[in-house]
C-alpha angles and dihedrals in degrees: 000000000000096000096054089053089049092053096045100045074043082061092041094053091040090050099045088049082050095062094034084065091048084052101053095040089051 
C-alpha cells in the first residue's frame, strides 16, 4: 500500500540522517 511505502522511505531518511549525524559528530 501507499502508506506502507511512505512510512518505510519515512525509516530510511530518518536512518540516513541518522548516520549523517554520526558522521559530523565523529
Amino acid at each position: 500500500s501507499i502508506a506502507k511505502i511512505a512510512s518505510t522511505t519515512t525509516q530510511f531518511q530518518t536512518c540516513m540522517m541518522g548516520q549523517l549525524e554520526i558522521k559530523i559528530l565523529l
